[in-house]
C-alpha positions in Angstrom: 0.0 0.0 0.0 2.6 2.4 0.7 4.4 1.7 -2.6 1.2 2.7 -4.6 0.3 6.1 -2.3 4.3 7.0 -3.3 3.7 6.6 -6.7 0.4 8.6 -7.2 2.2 11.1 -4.8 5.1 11.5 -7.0 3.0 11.0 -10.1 0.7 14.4 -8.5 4.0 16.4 -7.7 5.1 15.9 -11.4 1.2 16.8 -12.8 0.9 20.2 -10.6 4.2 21.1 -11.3 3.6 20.6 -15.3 -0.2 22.3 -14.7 1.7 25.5 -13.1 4.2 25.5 -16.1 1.8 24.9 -18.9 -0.7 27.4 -17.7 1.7 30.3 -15.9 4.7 30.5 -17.1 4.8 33.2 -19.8 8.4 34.1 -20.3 11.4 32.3 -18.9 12.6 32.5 -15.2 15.9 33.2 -13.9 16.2 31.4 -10.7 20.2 31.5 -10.5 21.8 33.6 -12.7 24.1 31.8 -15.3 22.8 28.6 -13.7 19.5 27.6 -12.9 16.1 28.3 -15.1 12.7 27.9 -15.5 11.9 27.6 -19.6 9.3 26.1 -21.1 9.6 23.1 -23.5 7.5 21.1 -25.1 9.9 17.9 -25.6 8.2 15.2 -28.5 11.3 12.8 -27.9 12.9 10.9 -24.9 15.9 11.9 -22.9 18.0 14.6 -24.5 15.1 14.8 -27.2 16.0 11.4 -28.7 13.4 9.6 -30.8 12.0 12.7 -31.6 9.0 12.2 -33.4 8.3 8.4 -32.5 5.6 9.3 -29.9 3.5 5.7 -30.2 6.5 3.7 -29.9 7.9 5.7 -26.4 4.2 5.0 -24.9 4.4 1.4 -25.6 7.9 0.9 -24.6 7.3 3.6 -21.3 4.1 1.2 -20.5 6.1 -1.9 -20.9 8.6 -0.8 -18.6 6.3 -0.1 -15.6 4.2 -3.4 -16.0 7.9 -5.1 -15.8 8.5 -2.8 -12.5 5.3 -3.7 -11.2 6.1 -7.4 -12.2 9.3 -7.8 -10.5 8.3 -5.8 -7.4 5.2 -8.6 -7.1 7.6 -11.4 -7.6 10.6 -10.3 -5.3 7.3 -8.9 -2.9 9.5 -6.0 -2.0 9.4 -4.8 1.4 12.7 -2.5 2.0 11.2 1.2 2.8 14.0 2.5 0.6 13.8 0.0 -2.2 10.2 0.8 -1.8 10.9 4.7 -2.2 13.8 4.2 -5.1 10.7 2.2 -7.1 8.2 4.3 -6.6 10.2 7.5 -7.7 11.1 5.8 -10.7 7.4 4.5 -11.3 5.3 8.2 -10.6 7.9 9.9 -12.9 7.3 6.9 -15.6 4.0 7.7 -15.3 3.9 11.4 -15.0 5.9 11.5 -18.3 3.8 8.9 -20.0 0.2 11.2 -18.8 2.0 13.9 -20.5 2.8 11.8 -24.4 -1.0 10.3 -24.0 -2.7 13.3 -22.9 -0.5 16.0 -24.4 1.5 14.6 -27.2 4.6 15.6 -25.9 6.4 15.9 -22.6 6.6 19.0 -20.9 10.1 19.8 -19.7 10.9 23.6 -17.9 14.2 23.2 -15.5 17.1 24.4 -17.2 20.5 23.8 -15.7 24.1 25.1 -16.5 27.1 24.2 -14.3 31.1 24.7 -15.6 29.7 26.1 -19.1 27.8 23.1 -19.7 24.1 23.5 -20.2 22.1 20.3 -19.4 19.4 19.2 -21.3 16.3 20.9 -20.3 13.9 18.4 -18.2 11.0 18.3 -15.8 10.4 16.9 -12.0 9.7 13.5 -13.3 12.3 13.2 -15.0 14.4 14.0 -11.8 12.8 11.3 -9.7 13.2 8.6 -12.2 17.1 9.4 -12.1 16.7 9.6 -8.4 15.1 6.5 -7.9 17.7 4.9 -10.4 20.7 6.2 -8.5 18.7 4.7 -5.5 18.2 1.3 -6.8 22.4 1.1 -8.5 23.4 2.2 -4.9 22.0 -0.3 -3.3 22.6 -2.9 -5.4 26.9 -1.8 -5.7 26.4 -1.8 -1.7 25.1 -5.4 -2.1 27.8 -6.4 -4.2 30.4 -5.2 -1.9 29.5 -6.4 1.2 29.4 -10.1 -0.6 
């Protein structure tokens, strides 16, 4: 139960923060000045805009992806609070990102980032939980690993 109130928490937190973008933002924001801004994007590709253009083929691959994370958390019957957590940051911003290609078409992506001259590809809150929950998950699993 708590692994699926995570999920539709993180999936909300992604939703409202897209909502406040989509229908307030107007012009773009400087949060940090030569770092950190708030510019809207409409992204019709994955990660770093790959697959632009392939929309059908990211849903099926994006919903194939959380069945098999809903699979394996059934069969391992996952009880660990923070593998619980890692999953369930990776599954709201699966799905937050998903809503967005059904419902929208595209993804909507606003936080821009530059650090050393390097400006990161622009991305969105769900985006930043899945890598999160990812980072999560390897650390774990490298801290398994060692202690064997």
């Amino acid at each position: 139960m708590l692994i699926i109130t995570l999920i539709v928490f993180f999936t909300l937190i992604d939703q409202v923060s897209k909502y406040l973008v989509v229908n307030y933002f107007h012009k773009d924001i400087t949060i940090i000045k030569n770092t950190f801004y708030l510019i809207y994007t409409q992204n019709n590709g994955a990660a770093f805009s790959i697959l632009t253009g392939k929309r059908l083929f990211l849903i099926i691959v994006t919903f194939l992806i959380i069945v098999a994370i809903i699979h394996y958390i059934k069969k391992k019957c996952i009880k660990d609070k923070t593998n619980i957590i890692a999953f369930s940051l990776v599954l709201g911003g699966s799905i937050g990102n998903l809503i967005d290609r059904i419902v929208r078409g595209y993804v909507v992506d606003f936080i821009s980032v530059k650090i050393f001259n390097y400006n990161f590809p622009i991305f969105n809150i769900a985006d930043s939980f899945i890598c999160i929950g990812v980072f999560i998950l390897v650390f774990i699993s490298l801290r398994k690993e060692h202690k064997k």
